[in-house]
N, C-alpha and C positions, 0 to 999 in steps of 0.2 A: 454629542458634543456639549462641554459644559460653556455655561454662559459666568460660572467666577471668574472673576477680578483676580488677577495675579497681582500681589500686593509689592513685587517685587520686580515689577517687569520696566518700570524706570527709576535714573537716578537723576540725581542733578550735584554738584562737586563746583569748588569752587578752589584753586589753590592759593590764594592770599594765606601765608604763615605757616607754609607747608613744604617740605620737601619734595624732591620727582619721590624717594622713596615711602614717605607717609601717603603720597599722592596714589602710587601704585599698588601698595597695600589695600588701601579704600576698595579700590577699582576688582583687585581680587577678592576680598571678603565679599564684596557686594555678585562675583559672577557675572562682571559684564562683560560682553562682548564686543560692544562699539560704545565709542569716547565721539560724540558730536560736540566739535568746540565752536562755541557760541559766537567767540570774540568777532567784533569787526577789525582788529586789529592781531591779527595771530604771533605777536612776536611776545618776547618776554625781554626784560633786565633780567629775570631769577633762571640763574642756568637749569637745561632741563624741561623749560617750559614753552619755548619758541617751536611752532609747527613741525619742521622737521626733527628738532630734538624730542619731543616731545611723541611725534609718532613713531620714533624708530625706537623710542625707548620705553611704549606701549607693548609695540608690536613683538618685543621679547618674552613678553608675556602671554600673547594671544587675542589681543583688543587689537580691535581695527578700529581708524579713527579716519573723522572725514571732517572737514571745515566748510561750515556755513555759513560763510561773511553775510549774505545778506539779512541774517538774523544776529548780527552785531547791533550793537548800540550804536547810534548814530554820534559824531563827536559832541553834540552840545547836549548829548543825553549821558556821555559819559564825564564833562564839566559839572554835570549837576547831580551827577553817584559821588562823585570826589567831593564837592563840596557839600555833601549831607542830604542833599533835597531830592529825597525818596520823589515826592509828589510829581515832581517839574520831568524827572529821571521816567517815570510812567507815563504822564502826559506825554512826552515826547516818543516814547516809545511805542506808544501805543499809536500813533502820529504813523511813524514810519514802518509799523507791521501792516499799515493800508495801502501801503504802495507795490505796485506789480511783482520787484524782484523779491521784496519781503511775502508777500502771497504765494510766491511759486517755491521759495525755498522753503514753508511752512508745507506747502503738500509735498514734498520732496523728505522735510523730516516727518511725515507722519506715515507718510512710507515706508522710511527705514525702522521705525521706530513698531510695525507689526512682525509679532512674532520674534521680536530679540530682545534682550537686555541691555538697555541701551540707557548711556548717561550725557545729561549736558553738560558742558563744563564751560567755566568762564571765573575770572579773576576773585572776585569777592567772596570771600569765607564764608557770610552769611546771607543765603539766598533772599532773605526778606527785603535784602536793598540791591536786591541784583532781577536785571531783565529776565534771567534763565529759569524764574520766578512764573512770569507771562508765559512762557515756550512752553513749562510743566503744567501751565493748566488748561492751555490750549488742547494738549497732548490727551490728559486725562478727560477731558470732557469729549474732545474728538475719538479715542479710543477706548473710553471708558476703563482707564488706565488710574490704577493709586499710583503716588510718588512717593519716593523717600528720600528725602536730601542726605547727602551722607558730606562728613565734615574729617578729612585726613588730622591725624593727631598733629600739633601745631610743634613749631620747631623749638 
């Protein structure tokens, strides 16, 4: 059994500026399998992107998806993504990945996350100001897993 890094065995996606189709393009070229969506809040304004629109409009492709509310951002961690402040957005979140339901739902995705190609997904285009950020390196250090953020072509 080899002990390499599959360099490809997570994603992380964010759809701010994207279409369901640029969305499910990504999601194909990359071969994933499961879409874990991050949000503590799984609904959308952007048609296409609301929980069950969103997994039955996966699931035509062959991605299974599962929602992780307890690894959403908590609301005053998502007041402080909107208004810019990466710092306060971590702090806070890193706050509420200590609490019970966030702990059981982090061993729950590191479960799903062996042996699949599996992507997080959550709203922000650019992971470096998004929690889904924190999940991929929990992931990688816990599984010894690389990440590739992959970014849908913008509308």
């Amino acid at each position: 059994m080899s002990s390499r890094k599959d360099p490809t065995a997570l994603f992380t996606i964010g759809y701010e500026q994207s279409t369901p189709s640029a969305f499910q393009a990504a999601l194909d070229e990359a071969k994933v399998g499961l879409l874990v969506d991050v949000r503590a809040v799984a609904a959308s304004r952007r048609p296409g992107f609301s929980k069950t629109a969103l997994a039955a409009g996966i699931a035509e492709h062959g991605v299974a998806y599962v929602h992780l509310r307890a690894l959403g951002t908590p609301k005053e961690g998502r007041l402080a993504a909107r208004s810019g402040d990466h710092d306060a957005l971590m702090r806070i979140y890193d706050a509420h990945l200590a609490t019970d339901p966030a702990k059981a739902a982090l061993e729950e995705l590191a479960g799903l996350a062996q042996g699949r190609r599996i992507c997080l997904m959550c709203f922000e285009r650019h992971v470096e100001g998004c929690h889904r950020l924190r999940l991929a390196q929990f992931l990688c250090e816990r599984l010894d897993l690389d990440v590739t953020h992959l970014q849908p072509a913008p509308f």
